[in-house]
BALOBA-1460 file (C-alpha; in Angstrom, 3 decimals):
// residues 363
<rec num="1" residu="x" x="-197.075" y="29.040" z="76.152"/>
<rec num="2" residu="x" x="-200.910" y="29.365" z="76.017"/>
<rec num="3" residu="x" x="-202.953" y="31.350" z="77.949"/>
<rec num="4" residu="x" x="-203.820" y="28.492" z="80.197"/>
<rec num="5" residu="x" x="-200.267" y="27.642" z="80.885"/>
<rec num="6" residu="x" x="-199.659" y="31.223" z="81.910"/>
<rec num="7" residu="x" x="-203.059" y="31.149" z="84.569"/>
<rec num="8" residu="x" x="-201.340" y="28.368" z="86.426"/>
<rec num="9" residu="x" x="-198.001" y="29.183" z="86.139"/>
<rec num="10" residu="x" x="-199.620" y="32.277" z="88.137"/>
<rec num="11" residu="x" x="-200.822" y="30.130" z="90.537"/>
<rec num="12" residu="x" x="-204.083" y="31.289" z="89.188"/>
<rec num="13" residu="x" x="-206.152" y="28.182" z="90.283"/>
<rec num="14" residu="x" x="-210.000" y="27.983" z="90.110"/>
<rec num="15" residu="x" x="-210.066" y="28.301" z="93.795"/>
<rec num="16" residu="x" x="-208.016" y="31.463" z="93.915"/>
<rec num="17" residu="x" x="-210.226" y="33.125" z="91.578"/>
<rec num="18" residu="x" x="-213.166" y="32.746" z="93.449"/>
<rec num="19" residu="x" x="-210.881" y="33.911" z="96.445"/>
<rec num="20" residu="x" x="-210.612" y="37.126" z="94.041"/>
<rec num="21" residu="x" x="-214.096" y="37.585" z="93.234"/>
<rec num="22" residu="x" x="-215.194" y="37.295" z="96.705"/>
<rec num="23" residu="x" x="-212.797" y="40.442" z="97.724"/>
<rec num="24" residu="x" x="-213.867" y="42.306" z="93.959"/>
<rec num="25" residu="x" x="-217.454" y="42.087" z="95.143"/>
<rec num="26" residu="x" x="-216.184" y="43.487" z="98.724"/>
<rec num="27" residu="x" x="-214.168" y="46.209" z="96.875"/>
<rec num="28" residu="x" x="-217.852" y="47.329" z="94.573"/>
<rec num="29" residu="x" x="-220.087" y="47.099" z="98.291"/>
<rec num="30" residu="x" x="-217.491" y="49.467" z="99.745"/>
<rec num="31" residu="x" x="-217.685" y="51.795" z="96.434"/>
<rec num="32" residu="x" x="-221.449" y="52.046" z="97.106"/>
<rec num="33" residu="x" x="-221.669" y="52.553" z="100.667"/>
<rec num="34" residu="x" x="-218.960" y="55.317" z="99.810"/>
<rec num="35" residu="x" x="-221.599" y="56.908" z="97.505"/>
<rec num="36" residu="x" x="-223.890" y="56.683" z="100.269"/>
<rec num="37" residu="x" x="-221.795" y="58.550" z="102.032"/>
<rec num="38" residu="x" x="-220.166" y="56.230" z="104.826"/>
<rec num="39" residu="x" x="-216.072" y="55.919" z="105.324"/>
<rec num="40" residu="x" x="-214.799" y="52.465" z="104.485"/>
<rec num="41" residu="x" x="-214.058" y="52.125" z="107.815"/>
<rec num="42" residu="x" x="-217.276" y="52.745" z="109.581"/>
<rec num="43" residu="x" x="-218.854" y="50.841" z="106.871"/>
<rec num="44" residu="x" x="-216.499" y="47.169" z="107.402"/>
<rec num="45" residu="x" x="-217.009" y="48.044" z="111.308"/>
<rec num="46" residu="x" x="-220.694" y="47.895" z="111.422"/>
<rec num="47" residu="x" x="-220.836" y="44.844" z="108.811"/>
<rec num="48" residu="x" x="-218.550" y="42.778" z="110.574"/>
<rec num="49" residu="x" x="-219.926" y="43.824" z="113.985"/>
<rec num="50" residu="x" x="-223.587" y="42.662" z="112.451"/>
<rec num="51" residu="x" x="-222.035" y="39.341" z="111.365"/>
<rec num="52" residu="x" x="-219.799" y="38.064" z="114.126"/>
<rec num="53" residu="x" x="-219.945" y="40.620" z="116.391"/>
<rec num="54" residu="x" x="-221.996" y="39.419" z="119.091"/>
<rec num="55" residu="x" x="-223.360" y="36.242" z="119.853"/>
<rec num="56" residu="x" x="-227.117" y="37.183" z="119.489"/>
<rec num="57" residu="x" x="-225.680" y="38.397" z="116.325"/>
<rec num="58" residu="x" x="-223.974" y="34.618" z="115.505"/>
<rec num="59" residu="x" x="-227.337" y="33.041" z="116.621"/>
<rec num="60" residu="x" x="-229.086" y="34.690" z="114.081"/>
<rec num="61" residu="x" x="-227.329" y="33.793" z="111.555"/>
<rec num="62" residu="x" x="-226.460" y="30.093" z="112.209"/>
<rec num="63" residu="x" x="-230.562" y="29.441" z="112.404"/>
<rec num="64" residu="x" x="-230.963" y="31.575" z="108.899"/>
<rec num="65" residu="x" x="-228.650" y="29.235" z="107.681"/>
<rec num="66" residu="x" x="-230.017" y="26.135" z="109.264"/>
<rec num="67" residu="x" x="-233.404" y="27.169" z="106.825"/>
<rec num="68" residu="x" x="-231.013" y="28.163" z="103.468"/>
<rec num="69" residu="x" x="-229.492" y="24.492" z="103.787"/>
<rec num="70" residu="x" x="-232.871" y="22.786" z="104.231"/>
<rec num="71" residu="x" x="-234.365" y="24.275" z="100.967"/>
<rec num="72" residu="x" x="-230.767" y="24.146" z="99.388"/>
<rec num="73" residu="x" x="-230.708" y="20.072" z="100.378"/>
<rec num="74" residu="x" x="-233.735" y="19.880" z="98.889"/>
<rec num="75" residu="x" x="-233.266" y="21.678" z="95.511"/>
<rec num="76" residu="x" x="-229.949" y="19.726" z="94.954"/>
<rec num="77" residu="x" x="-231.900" y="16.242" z="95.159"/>
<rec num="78" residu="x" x="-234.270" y="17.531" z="92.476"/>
<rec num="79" residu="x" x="-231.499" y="18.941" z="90.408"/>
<rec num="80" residu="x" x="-229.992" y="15.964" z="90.561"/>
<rec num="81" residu="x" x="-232.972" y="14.546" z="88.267"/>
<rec num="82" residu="x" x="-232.383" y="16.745" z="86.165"/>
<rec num="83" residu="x" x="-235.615" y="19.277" z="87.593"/>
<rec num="84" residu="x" x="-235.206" y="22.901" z="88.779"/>
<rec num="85" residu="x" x="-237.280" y="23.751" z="91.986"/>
<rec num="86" residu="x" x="-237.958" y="27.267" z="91.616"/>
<rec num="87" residu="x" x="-240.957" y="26.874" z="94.619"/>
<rec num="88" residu="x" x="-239.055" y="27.041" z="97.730"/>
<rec num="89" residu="x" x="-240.804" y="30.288" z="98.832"/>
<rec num="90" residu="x" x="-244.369" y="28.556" z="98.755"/>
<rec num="91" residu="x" x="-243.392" y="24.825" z="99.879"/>
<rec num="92" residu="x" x="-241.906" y="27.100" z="102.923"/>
<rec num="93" residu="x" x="-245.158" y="28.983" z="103.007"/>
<rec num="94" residu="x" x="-247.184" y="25.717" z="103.097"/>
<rec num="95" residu="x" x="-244.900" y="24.318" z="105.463"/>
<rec num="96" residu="x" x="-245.148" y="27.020" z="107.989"/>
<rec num="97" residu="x" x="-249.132" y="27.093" z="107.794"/>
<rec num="98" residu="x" x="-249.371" y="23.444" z="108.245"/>
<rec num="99" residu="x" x="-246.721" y="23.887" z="111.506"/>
<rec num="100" residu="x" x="-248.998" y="26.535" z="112.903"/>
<rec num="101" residu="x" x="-251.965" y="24.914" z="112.830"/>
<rec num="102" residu="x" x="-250.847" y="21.421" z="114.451"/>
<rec num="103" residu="x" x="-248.932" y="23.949" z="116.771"/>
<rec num="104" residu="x" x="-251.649" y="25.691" z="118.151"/>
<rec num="105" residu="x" x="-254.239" y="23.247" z="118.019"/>
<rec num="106" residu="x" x="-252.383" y="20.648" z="119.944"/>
<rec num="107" residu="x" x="-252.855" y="21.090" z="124.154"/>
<rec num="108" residu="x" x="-250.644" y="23.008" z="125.682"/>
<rec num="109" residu="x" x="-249.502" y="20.022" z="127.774"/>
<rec num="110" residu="x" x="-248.374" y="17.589" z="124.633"/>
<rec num="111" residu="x" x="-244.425" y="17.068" z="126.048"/>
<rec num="112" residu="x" x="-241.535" y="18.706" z="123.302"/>
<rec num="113" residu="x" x="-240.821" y="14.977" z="122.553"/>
<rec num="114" residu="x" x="-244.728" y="14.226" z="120.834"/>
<rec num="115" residu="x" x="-245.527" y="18.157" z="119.958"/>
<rec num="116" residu="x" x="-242.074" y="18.948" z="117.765"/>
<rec num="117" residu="x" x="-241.696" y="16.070" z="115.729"/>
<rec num="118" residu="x" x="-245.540" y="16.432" z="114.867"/>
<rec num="119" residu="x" x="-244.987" y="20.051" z="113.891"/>
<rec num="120" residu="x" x="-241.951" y="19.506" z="111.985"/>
<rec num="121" residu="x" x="-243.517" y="16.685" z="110.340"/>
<rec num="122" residu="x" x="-247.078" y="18.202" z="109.511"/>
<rec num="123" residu="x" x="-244.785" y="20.869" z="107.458"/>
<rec num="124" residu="x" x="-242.831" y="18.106" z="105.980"/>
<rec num="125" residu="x" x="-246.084" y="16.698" z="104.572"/>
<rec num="126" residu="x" x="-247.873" y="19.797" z="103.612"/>
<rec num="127" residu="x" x="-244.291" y="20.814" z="101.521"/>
<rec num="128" residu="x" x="-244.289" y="17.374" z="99.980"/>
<rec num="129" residu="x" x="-248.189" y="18.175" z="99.099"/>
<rec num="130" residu="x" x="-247.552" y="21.326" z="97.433"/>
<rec num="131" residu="x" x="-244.520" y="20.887" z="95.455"/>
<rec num="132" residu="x" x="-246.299" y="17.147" z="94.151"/>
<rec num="133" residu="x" x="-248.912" y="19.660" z="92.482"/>
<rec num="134" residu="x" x="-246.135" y="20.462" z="90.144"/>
<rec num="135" residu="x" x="-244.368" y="17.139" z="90.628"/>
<rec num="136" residu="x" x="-247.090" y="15.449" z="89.037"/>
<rec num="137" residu="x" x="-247.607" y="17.900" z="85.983"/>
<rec num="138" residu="x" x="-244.230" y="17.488" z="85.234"/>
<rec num="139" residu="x" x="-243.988" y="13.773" z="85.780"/>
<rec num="140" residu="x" x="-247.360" y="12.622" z="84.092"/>
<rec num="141" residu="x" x="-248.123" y="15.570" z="82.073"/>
<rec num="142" residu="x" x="-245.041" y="16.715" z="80.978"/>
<rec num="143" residu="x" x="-245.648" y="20.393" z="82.048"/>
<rec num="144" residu="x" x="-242.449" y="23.092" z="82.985"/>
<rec num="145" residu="x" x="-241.631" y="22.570" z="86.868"/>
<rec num="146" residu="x" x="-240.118" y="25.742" z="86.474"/>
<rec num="147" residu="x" x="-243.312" y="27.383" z="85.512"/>
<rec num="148" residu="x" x="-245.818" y="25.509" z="87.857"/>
<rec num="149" residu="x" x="-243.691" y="25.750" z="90.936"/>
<rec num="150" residu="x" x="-242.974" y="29.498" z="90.036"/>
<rec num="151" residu="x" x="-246.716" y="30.001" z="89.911"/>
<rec num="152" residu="x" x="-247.345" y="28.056" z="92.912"/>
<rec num="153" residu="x" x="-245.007" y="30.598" z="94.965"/>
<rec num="154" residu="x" x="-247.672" y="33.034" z="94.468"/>
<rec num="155" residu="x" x="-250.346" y="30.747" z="95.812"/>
<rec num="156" residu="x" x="-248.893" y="29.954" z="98.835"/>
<rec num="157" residu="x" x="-247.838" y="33.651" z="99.590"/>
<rec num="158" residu="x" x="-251.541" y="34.606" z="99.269"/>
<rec num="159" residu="x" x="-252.367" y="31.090" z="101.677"/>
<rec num="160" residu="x" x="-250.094" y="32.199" z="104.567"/>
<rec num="161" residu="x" x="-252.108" y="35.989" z="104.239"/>
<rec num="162" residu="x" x="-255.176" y="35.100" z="104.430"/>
<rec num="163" residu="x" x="-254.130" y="33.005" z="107.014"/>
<rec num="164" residu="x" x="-253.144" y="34.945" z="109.175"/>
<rec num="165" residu="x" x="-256.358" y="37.610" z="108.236"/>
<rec num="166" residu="x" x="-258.584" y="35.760" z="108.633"/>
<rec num="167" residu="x" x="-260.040" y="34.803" z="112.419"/>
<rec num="168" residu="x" x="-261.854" y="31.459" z="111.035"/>
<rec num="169" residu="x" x="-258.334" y="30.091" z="109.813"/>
<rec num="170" residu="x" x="-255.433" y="31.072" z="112.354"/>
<rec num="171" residu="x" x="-255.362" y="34.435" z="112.946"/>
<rec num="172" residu="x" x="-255.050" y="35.091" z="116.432"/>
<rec num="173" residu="x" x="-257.769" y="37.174" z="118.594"/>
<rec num="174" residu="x" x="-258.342" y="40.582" z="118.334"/>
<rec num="175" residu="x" x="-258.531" y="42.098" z="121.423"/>
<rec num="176" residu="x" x="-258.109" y="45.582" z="120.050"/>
<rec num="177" residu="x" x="-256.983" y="47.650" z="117.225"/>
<rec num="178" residu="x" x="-253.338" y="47.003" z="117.546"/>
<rec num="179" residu="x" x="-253.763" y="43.284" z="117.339"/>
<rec num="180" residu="x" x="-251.492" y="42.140" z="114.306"/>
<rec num="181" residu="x" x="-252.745" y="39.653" z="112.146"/>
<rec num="182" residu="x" x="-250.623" y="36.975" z="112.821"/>
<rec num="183" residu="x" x="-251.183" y="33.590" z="114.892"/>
<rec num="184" residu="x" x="-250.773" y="32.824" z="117.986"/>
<rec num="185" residu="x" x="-248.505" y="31.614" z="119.477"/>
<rec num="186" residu="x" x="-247.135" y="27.567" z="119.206"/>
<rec num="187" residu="x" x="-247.406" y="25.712" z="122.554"/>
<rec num="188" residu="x" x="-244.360" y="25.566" z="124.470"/>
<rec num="189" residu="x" x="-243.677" y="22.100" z="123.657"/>
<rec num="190" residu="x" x="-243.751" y="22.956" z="119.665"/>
<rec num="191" residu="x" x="-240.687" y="25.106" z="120.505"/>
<rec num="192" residu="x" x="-237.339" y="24.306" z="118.877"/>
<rec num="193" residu="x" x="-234.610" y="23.782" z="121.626"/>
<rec num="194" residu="x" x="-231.545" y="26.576" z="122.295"/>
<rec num="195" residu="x" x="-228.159" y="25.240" z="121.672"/>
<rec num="196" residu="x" x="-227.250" y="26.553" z="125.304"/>
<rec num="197" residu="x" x="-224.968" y="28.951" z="123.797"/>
<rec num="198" residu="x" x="-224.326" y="32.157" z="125.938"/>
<rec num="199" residu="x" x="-226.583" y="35.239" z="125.226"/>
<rec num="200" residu="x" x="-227.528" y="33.507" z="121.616"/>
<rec num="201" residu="x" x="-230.815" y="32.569" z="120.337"/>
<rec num="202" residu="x" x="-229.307" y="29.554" z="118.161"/>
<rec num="203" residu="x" x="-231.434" y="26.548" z="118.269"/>
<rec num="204" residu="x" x="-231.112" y="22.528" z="117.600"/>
<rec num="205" residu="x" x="-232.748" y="24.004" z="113.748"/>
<rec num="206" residu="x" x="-228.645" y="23.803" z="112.352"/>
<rec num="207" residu="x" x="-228.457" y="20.245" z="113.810"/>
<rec num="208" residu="x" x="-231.409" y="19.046" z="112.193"/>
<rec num="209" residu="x" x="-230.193" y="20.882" z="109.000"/>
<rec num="210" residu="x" x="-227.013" y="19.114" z="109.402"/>
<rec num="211" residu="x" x="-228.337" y="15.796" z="109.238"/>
<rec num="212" residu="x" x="-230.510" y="16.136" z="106.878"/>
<rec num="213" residu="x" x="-227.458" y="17.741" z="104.767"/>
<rec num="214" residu="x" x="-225.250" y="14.723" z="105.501"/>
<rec num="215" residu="x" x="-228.220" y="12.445" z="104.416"/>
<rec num="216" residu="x" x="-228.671" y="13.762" z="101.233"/>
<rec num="217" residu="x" x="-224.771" y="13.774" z="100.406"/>
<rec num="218" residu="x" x="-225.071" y="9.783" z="101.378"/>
<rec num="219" residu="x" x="-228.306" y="9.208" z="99.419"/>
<rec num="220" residu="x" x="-226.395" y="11.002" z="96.393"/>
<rec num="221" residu="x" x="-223.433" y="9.293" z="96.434"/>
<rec num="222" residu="x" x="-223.750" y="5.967" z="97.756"/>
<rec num="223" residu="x" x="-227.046" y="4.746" z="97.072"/>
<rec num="224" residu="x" x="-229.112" y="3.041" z="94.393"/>
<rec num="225" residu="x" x="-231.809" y="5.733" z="94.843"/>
<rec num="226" residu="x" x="-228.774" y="8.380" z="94.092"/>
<rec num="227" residu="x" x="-227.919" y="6.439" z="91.249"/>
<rec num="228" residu="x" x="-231.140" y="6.119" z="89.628"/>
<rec num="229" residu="x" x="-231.634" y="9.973" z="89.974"/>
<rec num="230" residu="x" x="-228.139" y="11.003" z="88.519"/>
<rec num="231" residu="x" x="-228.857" y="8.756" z="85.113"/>
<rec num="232" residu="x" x="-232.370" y="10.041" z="85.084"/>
<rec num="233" residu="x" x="-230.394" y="14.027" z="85.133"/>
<rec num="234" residu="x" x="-227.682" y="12.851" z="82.899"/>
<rec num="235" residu="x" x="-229.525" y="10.837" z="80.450"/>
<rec num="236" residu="x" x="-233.189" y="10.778" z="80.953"/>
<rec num="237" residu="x" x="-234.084" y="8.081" z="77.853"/>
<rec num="238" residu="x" x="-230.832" y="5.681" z="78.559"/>
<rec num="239" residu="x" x="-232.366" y="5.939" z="82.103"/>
<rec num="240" residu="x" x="-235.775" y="4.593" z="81.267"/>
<rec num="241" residu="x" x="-234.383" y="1.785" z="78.745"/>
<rec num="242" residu="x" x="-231.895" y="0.402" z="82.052"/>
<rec num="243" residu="x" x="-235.235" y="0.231" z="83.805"/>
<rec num="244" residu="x" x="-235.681" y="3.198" z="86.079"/>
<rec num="245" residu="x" x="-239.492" y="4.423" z="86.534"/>
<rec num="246" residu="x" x="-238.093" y="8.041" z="85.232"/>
<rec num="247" residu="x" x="-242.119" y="9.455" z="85.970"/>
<rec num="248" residu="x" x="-241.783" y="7.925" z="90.050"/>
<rec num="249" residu="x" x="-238.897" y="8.913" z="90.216"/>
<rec num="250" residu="x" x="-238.969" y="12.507" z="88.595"/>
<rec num="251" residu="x" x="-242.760" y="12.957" z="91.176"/>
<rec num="252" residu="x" x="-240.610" y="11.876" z="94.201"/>
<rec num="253" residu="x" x="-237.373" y="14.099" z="93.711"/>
<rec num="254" residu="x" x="-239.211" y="17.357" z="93.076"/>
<rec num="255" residu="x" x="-241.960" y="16.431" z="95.749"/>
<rec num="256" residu="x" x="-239.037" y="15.648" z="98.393"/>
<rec num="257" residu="x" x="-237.391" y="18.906" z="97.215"/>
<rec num="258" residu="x" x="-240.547" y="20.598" z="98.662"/>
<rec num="259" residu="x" x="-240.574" y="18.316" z="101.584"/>
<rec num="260" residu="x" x="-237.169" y="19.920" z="102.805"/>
<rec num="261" residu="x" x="-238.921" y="22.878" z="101.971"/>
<rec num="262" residu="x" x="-241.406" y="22.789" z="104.273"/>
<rec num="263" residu="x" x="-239.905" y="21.249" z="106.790"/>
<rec num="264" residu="x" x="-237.646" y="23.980" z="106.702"/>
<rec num="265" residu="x" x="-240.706" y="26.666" z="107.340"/>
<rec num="266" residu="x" x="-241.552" y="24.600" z="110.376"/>
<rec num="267" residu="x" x="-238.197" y="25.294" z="111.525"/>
<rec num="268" residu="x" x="-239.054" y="29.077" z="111.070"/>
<rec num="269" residu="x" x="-242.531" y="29.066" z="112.792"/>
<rec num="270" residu="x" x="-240.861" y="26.866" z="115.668"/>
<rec num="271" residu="x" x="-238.214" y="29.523" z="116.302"/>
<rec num="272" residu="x" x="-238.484" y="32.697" z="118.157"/>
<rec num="273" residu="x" x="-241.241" y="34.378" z="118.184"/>
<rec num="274" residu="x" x="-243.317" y="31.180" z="117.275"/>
<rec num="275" residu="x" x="-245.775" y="32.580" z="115.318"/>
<rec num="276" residu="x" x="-246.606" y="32.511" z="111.683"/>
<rec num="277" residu="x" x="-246.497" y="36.091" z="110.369"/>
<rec num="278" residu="x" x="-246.913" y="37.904" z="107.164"/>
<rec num="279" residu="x" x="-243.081" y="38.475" z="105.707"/>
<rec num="280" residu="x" x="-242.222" y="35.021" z="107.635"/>
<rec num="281" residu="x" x="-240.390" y="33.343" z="104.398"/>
<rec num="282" residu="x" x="-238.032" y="36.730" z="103.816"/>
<rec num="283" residu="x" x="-237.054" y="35.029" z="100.742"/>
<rec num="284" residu="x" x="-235.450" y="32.159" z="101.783"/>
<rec num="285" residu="x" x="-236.842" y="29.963" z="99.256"/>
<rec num="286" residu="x" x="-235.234" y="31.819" z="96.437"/>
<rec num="287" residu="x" x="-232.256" y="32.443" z="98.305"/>
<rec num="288" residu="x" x="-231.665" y="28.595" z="99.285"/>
<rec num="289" residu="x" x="-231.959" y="27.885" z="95.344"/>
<rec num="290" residu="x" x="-229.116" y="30.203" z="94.991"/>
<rec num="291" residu="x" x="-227.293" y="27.898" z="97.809"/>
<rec num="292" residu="x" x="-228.055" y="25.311" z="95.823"/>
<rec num="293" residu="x" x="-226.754" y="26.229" z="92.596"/>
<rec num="294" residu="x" x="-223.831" y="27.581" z="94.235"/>
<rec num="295" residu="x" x="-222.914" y="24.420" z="96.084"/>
<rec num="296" residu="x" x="-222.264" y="22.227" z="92.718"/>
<rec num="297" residu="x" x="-223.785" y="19.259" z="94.456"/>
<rec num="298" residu="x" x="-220.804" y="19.503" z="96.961"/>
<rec num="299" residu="x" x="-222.760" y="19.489" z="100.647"/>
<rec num="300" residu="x" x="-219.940" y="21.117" z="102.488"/>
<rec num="301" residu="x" x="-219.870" y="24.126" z="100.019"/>
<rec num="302" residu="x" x="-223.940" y="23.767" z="100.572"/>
<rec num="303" residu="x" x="-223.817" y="24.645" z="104.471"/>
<rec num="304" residu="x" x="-220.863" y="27.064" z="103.929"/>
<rec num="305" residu="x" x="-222.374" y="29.159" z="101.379"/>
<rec num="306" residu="x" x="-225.549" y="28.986" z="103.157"/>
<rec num="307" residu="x" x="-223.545" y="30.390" z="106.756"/>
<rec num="308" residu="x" x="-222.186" y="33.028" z="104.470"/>
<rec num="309" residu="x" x="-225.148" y="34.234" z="102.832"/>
<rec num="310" residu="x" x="-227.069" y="34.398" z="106.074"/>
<rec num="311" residu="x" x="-224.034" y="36.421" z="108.030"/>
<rec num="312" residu="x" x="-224.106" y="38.861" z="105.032"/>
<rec num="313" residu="x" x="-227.701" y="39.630" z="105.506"/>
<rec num="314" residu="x" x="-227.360" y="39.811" z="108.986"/>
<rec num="315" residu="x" x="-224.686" y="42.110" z="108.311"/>
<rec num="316" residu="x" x="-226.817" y="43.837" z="106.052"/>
<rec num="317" residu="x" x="-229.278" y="45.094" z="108.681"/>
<rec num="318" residu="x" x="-226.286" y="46.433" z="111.308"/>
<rec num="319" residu="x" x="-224.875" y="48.448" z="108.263"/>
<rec num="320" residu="x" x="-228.363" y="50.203" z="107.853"/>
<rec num="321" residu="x" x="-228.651" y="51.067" z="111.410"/>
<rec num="322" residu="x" x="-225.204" y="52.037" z="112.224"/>
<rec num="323" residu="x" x="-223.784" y="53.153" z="108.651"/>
<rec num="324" residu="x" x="-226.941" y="54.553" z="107.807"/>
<rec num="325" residu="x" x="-226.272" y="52.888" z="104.351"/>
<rec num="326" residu="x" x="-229.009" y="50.534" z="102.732"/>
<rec num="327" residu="x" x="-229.722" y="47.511" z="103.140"/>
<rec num="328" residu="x" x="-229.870" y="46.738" z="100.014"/>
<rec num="329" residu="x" x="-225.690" y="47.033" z="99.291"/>
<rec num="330" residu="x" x="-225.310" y="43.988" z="100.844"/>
<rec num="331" residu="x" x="-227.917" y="42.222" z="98.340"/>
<rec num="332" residu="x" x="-225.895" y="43.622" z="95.933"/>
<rec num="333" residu="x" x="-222.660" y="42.304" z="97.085"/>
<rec num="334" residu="x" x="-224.593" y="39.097" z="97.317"/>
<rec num="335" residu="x" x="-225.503" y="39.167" z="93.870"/>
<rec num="336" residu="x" x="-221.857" y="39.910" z="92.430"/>
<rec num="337" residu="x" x="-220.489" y="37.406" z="94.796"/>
<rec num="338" residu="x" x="-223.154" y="34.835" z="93.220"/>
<rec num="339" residu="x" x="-221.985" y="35.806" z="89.259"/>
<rec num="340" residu="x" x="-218.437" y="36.024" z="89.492"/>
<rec num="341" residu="x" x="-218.280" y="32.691" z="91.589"/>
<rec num="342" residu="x" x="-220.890" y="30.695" z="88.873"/>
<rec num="343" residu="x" x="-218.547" y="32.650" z="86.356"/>
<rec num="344" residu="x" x="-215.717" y="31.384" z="87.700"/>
<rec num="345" residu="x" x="-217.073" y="27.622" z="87.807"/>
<rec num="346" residu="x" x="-217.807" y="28.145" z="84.141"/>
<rec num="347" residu="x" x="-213.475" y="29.138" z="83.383"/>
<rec num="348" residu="x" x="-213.024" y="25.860" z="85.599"/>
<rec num="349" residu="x" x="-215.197" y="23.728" z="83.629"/>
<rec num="350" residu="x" x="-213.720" y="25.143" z="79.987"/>
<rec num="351" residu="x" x="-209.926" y="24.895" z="81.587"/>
<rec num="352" residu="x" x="-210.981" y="21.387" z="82.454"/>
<rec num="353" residu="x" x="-211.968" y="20.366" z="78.854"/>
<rec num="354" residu="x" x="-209.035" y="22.450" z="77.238"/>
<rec num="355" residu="x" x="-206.974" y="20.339" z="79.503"/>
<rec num="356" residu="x" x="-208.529" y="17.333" z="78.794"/>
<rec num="357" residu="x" x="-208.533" y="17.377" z="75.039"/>
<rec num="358" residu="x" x="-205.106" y="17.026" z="74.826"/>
<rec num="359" residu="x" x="-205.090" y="13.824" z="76.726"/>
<rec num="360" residu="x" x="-207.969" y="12.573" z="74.474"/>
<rec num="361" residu="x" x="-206.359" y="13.206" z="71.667"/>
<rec num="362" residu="x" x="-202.874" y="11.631" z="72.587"/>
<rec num="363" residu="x" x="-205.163" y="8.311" z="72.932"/>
């Protein structure tokens, strides 16, 4: 009996292992905040209190995830072209700038029904902008969209400062010392709507996530456009002799990735406190590229891992007030969770081909 035999006679399936690096990565956060000197009880208390414990608590997190699945949705369609969007952080910085200024600008009397869909779409546009910077070095030039939408993430961080610095661009009036640089704030009609939900600040941000989720599954799997962009990933030269514009295509996919992008630091600048801040982003561009990875071009295990990642940081926070234990075991726990998952993907994919050679063989 070989070794894989023996796995699933176990009842050691792919699923169950990521089951059992989930509660390893649990077992290593509780190690650490036991070195920081918190009891394991106190500790899973205050973390699950911070995730699910109250609904402010819940409301939190479903709109941190409504942002992870809009720059996860994005960096799957590019992905699926075979390009890696490693710019979420400044397509979400361009996004949010572009949000704030049709925001503010517009009269405060514009109804919700004209002043949101101009905000969201203004940081649709300016995400699409930024990310076809790269898009087009990549597609006509043939330069790294790793490197050039890396870069760019440092660009746009230094836009949305001196942004928010400076008085001629959006910063908001000083009317004394204590003034913070940030904008001020969107008109009331720029604001995204609540959910309605009891004591919870979750807005309609994880419905529009949802759909534009669902979209991008449909687009992937059941149109021509999906099609084109999975033979231009798979097989980029068999792609271009069946006729598919691979430099079009390869501008749109990464430009669209940043397009979610942005849209989705609209989302953030149209939730409470509706202002564009220093610190706004909080790394959710890099984070909703791990979502995106993670997910495996599956768009249920996109909005699920993005749900979990954002309840674990809002755990995060609750363990450092209550716990007293940093912050920053939670990123850990993040960051084992994220390797022994993508490790276990890898033992799937090899038991898949060790299983499948047999077969080939036999024909």
């Amino acid at each position: 009996m070989n070794g894989l035999d023996r796995l699933r006679r176990a009842g050691l399936h792919p699923v169950t292992v990521a089951g059992l690096a989930v509660v390893a990565a649990a077992l290593a956060g509780l190690a650490l905040a036991a070195v920081a000197g918190a009891a394991p009880g106190t500790t899973i208390t205050a973390l699950v209190e911070g995730m699910v414990g109250t609904p402010y608590a819940i409301g939190k997190s479903i709109n941190a995830s409504a942002v992870l699945m809009l720059v996860a949705a994005g960096f799957v369609v590019a992905y699926k072209a075979g390009l890696v969007n490693v710019g979420g952080e400044g397509q979400l910085c361009l996004g949010a700038i572009a949000a704030t200024a049709v925001g503010t600008t517009l009269p405060a009397s514009t109804p919700p029904a004209l002043a949101l869909p101009l905000v969201l779409a203004a940081a649709a546009i300016a995400g699409f902008g930024w990310a076809g910077i790269a898009a087009a070095l990549r597609a006509w030039a043939g330069t790294s969209e790793i490197i050039t939408t890396l870069l760019l993430n440092f660009v746009g961080l230094a836009l949305l400062s001196l942004s928010v610095h400076e008085p001629g661009l959006l910063r908001q009036p000083v009317t004394s010392s204590e003034t913070l640089p940030q904008s001020a704030p969107l008109i009331e009609g720029a604001h995204l709507p609540s959910l309605g939900l009891s004591r919870s600040p979750a807005t309609v941000a994880v419905v529009l996530a949802g759909i534009a989720v669902l979209l991008v599954g449909v687009l992937l799997r059941h149109t021509g456009a999906g099609v084109r962009l999975s033979a231009l990933g798979f097989a980029p030269q068999a792609a271009a002799r069946l006729g598919v514009p691979v430099a079009r295509t390869r501008f749109l996919a990464l430009a669209s990735a940043g397009g979610f992008a942005g849209l989705a630091g609209g989302v953030l600048t149209a939730t409470a406190p509706f202002v564009l801040a220093e610190g706004l982003t909080s790394g959710y561009g890099f984070a909703g590229l791990v979502v995106g990875l993670l997910a495996r071009g599956s768009m249920l295990a996109l909005a699920a891992t993005a749900l979990l990642l954002a309840l674990l940081t809002s755990g995060g926070i609750n363990l450092q007030l209550v716990a007293a234990v940093p912050a920053t075991t939670v990123s850990v726990v993040e960051s084992l969770i994220i390797l022994f998952i993508a490790g276990t993907a890898g033992w799937a994919a090899r038991r898949r081909g060790a299983l499948a050679a047999p077969i080939g063989a036999a024909r």
